[in-house]
C-alpha positions in Angstrom: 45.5 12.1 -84.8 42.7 11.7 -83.1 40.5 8.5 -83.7 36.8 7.9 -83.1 34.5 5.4 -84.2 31.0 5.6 -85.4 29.0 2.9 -84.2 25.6 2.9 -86.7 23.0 0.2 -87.3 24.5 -0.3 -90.6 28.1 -1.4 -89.3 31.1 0.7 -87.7 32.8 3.4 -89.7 36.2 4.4 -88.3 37.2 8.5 -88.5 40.4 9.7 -88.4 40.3 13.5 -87.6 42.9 16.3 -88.5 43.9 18.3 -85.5 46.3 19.6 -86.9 45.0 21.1 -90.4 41.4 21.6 -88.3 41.9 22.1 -84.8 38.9 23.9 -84.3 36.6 21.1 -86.7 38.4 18.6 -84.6 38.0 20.1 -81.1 34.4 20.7 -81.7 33.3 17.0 -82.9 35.3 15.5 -80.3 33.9 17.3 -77.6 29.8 16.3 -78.9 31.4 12.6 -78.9 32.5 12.7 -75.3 29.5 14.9 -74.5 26.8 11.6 -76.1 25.6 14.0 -78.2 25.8 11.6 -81.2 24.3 8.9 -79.4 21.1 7.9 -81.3 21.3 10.7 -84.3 20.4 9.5 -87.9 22.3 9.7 -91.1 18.6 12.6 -92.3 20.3 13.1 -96.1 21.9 10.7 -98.4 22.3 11.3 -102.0 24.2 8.7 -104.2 26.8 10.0 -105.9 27.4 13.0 -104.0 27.4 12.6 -99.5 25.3 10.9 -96.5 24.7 13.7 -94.1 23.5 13.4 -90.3 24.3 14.5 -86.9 21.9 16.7 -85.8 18.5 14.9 -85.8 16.9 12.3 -84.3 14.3 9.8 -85.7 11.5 11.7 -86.8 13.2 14.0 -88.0 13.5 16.7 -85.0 16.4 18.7 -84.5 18.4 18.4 -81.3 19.6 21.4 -79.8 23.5 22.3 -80.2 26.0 24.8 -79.1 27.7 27.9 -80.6 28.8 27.9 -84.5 32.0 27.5 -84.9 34.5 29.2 -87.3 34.9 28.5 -90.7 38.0 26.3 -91.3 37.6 25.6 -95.2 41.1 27.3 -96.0 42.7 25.2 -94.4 44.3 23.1 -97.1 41.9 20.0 -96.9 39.7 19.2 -99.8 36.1 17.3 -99.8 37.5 14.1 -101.7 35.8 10.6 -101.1 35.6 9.2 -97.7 36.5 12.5 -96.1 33.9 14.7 -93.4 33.2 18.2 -93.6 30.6 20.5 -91.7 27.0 21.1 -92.7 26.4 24.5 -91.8 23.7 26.9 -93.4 24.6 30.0 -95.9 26.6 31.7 -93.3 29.9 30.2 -94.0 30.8 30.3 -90.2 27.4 28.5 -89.3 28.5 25.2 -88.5 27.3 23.2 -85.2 26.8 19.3 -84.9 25.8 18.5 -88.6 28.9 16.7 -90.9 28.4 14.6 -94.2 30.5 12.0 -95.6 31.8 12.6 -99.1 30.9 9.9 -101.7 33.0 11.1 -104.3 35.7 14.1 -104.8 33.5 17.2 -104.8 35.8 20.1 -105.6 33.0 22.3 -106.0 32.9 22.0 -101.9 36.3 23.2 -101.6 37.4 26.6 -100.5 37.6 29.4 -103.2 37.9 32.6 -101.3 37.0 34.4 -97.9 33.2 35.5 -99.2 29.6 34.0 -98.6 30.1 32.5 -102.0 33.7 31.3 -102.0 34.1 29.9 -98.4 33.3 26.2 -99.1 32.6 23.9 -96.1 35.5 22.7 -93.9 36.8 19.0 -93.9 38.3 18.1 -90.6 38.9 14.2 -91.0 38.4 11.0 -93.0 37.2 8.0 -92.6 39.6 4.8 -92.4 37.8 2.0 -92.2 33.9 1.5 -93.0 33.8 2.8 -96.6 32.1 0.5 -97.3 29.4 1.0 -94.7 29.2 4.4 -96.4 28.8 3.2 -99.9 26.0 0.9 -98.4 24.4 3.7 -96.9 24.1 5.3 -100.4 22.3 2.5 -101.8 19.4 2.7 -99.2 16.2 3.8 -100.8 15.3 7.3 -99.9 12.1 9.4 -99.8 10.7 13.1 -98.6 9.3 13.7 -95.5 8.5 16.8 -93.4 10.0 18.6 -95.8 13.3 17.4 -96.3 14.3 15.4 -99.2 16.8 12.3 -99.4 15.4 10.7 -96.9 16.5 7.8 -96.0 13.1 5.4 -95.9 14.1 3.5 -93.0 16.4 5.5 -90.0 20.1 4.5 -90.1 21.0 6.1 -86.3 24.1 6.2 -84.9 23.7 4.2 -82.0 27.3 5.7 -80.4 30.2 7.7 -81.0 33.5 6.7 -78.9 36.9 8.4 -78.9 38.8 5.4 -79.1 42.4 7.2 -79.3 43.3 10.5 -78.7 
């Protein structure tokens, strides 16, 4: 399984991904990690109790330009329990770019249902292994609303690198 490492000015969190439940998920993170893309993206939603969410903005807030959507792998056996990532994506099911959030807690309403707009869920494609706690930090962080978004964090928590450290 593939292994990368989230380096963040709140500590290191350590992500197995599953290339083999979601090669697609998998394929597509790893290939924004070796591309920089992470490099200097902030953790834009956290909400205790539920996920922290980032990967597609930088500090203030702007939105960095991604590739293609990829395909919806929700069905594919993996559930949104604590410490595992899934994609953002919008309403489209199959929306899903750059953007991933970091379960805080076993959200089964997350989880694939059925192959409709209201049933697809949103894909997990890894976990993290080491760094919870970094999470679980990052929950505490006081948050706020700004440009329109809400759960803000107050103060930027960026990821300062993402590395493929075994493939």
């Amino acid at each position: 399984m593939p292994i990368v490492k989230l380096e963040t000015t709140m500590g290191n969190i350590t992500i197995e991904l599953d290339a083999e439940n979601a090669p697609v998920g998998t394929e597509n993170f790893i290939h924004y990690v070796m591309d920089g893309y992470y490099t200097n993206t902030i953790f834009h939603r956290i909400i205790p109790g539920f996920m922290v969410q980032g990967g597609g903005m930088v500090e203030g807030l702007q939105e960095k330009p991604s590739g293609d959507p990829i395909e919806n792998e929700a069905d594919n056996g993996l559930k949104n329990d604590r410490g595992t990532l899934a994609y953002a994506r919008t309403m489209d099911p199959h929306s899903a770019t750059t953007q991933f959030f970091i379960n805080l807690v076993n959200n089964d309403f997350l989880n694939f249902k059925s192959k409709d707009t209201q049933g697809w869920g949103y894909a997990v494609f890894g976990k993290v292994t080491e760094g919870m706690d970094i999470v679980d930090a990052m929950a505490k962080v006081e948050t706020t609303s700004r440009m329109g978004h809400q759960d803000v964090p107050r103060d930027d928590i960026t990821i300062t690198k993402a590395v493929l450290i075994e493939d």
